[in-house]
N, C-alpha and C positions, 0 to 999 in steps of 0.2 A: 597077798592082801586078803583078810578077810571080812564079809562085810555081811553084815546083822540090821536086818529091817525090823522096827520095833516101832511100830506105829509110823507117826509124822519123825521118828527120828530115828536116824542109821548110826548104827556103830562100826567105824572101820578098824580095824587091827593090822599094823604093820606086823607081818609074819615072816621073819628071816633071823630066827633068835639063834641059828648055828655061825651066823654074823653079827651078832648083837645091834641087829635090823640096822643097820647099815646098809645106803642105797647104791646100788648095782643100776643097770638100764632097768633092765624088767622091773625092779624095784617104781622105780620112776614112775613107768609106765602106769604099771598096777595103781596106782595112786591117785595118776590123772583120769584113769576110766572111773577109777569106786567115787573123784567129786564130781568129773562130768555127768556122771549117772544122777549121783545128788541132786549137784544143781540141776537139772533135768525134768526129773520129778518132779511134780507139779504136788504130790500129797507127802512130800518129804519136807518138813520145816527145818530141822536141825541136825546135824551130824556130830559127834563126836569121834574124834582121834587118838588111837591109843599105839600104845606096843606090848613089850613084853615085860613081865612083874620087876628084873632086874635094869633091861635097859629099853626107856622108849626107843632111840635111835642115837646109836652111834657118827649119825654123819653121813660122808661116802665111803663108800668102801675101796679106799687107795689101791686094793688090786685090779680090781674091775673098772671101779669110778660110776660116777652115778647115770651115764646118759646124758640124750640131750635134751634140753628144754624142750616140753611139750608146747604146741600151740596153746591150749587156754591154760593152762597151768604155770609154765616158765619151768625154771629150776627144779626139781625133786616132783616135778608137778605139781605143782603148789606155792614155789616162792614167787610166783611173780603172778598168779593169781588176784582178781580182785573177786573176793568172795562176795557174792549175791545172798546168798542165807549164813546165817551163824554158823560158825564151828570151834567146837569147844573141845581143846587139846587136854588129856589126861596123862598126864606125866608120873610115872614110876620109876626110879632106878634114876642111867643115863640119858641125858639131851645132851651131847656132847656136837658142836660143829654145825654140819649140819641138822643133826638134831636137833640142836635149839632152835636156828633159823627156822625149821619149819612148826616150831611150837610160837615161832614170834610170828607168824605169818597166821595163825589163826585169831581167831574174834577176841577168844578168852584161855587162860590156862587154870586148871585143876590139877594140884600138887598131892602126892603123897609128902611124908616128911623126911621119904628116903631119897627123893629125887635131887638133882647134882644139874646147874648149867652151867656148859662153860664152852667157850672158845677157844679152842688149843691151836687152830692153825699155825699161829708163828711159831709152836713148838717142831711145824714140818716144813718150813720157810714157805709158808704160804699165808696166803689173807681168807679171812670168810668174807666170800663168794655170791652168798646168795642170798642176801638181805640185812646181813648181821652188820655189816660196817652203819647203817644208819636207823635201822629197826635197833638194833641196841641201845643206841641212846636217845633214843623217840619212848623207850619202854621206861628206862631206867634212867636215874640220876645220873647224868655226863660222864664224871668222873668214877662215878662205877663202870660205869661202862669201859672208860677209855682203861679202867684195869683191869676189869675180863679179858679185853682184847689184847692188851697189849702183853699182857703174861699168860695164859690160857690157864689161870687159876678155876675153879668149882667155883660155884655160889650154889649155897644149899638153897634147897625151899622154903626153910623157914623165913631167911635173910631174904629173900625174893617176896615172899610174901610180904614180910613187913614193908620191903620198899614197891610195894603195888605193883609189880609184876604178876604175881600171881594171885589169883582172886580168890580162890577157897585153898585153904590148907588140909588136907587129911591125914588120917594114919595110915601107914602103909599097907597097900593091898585096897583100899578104899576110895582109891583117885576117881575111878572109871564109874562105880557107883555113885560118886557126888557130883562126877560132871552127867550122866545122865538125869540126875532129878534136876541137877540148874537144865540142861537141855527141853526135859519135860517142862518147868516154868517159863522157859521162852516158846515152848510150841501150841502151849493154852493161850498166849496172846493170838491177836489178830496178824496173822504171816503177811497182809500185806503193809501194813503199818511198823512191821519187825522190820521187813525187807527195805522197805524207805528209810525208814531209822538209821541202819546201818549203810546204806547206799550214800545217805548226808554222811554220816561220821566218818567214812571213808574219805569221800571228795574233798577234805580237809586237805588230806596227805599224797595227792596222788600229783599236786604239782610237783614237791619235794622227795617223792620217790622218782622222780626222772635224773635229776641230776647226780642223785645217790646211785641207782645204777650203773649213770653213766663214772662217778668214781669208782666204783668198784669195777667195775671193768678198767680201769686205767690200772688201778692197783694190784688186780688178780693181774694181769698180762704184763706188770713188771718182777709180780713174785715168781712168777713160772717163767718168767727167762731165767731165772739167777740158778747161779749154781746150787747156792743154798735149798733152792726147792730141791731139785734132784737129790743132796745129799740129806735131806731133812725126810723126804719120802723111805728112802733107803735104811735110812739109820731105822725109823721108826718098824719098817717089816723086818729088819733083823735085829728087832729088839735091843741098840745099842743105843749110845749118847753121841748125837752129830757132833760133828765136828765143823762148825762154821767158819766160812774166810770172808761173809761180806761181800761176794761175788754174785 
């Protein structure tokens, strides 16, 4: 993780692009110290989240796996997360998986027009995990939603963008750039009037993030009994077409 102080506002960069930033433990780890530090900082207002030009993040990385939930962070360090200051996710390339989840899990998203979301899980007989089953359709029209999910189709940036997912669209290579100047416009307000602001629009959702959890926990712990996880993992690292039985 690398992480860039630039006034009232940090730049982190997921750095693991020989895994097309995909989260490992340390992955994890790295993540939950660069927002603990964030939120911390008493002369930090806003952070933005990035990766690498082709993929922000691939997800977990099935050989390793992502870790475990941090105390303030949750999932990837960050899904389970109730952010105190802004954060504004710059997406390039892939948000795949996990990836997206943790691009659903910040304030705001900033689009190239090369970036791609999508939820592949049921292509590994698994569910997403760590926020996606219910930030999904809290983000996006239902029914969009329940087609991301349920086939692990792309949804480009532009199609994200027009359906209010994403809030600034850019040309590629330009994500990072245009969430820093929105970052810069939320840190010339008043940080503690930003910080309330956001603390209300959260407390909207945090009844209906309890029960959301708690399905996805019912859902992740019936997909990883089944055989189909194991054989949906497997097929996926040797690069074949599973073979499902429904098991």
């Amino acid at each position: 993780m690398r992480v860039e102080v630039r006034g009232a506002v940090h730049l982190l960069t997921i750095d693991r692009p020989e895994k097309r930033n995909a989260f490992d433990g340390p992955t994890t780890s790295a993540l939950d110290t660069a927002l603990n530090a964030f939120e911390d900082d008493d002369s930090a207002f806003v952070a933005v989240l990035t990766g690498a030009p082709r993929f922000f993040s691939a997800g977990t990385d099935v050989r390793a796996w992502a870790g475990e939930p941090t105390e303030r962070g949750g999932p990837y360090g960050i899904a389970g997360r109730r952010m105190r200051k802004p954060l504004i996710a710059a997406v390039e390339g892939v948000a795949a998986g996990g990836g997206f989840e943790i691009a659903l899990s910040a304030t705001m998203i900033v689009a190239s027009q090369s970036a791609t979301f999508s939820f592949p899980e049921v292509g590994l007989g698994l569910v997403a995990e760590c926020g996606g089953l219910f930030r999904g359709p809290r983000a996006l029209p239902l029914n969009v939603a329940r087609e991301l999910l349920l086939t692990g189709d792309p949804l480009p940036a532009r199609r994200a963008y027009e359906l209010g997912l994403v809030n600034r669209l850019t040309d590629p290579g330009d994500a990072v750039e245009e969430a820093l100047a929105l970052a810069e416009r939320i840190a010339a307000r008043a940080p503690i009037a930003v910080r309330e602001t956001l603390r209300a629009i959260e407390s909207a959702y945090v009844a209906d993030d309890e029960p959301g959890w708690a399905e996805t926990a019912l859902a992740r712990d019936r997909a990883r009994a089944s055989a189909d996880a194991v054989e949906g993992v497997a097929a996926f690292l040797e690069k074949r077409p599973a073979r499902w039985t429904g098991r």
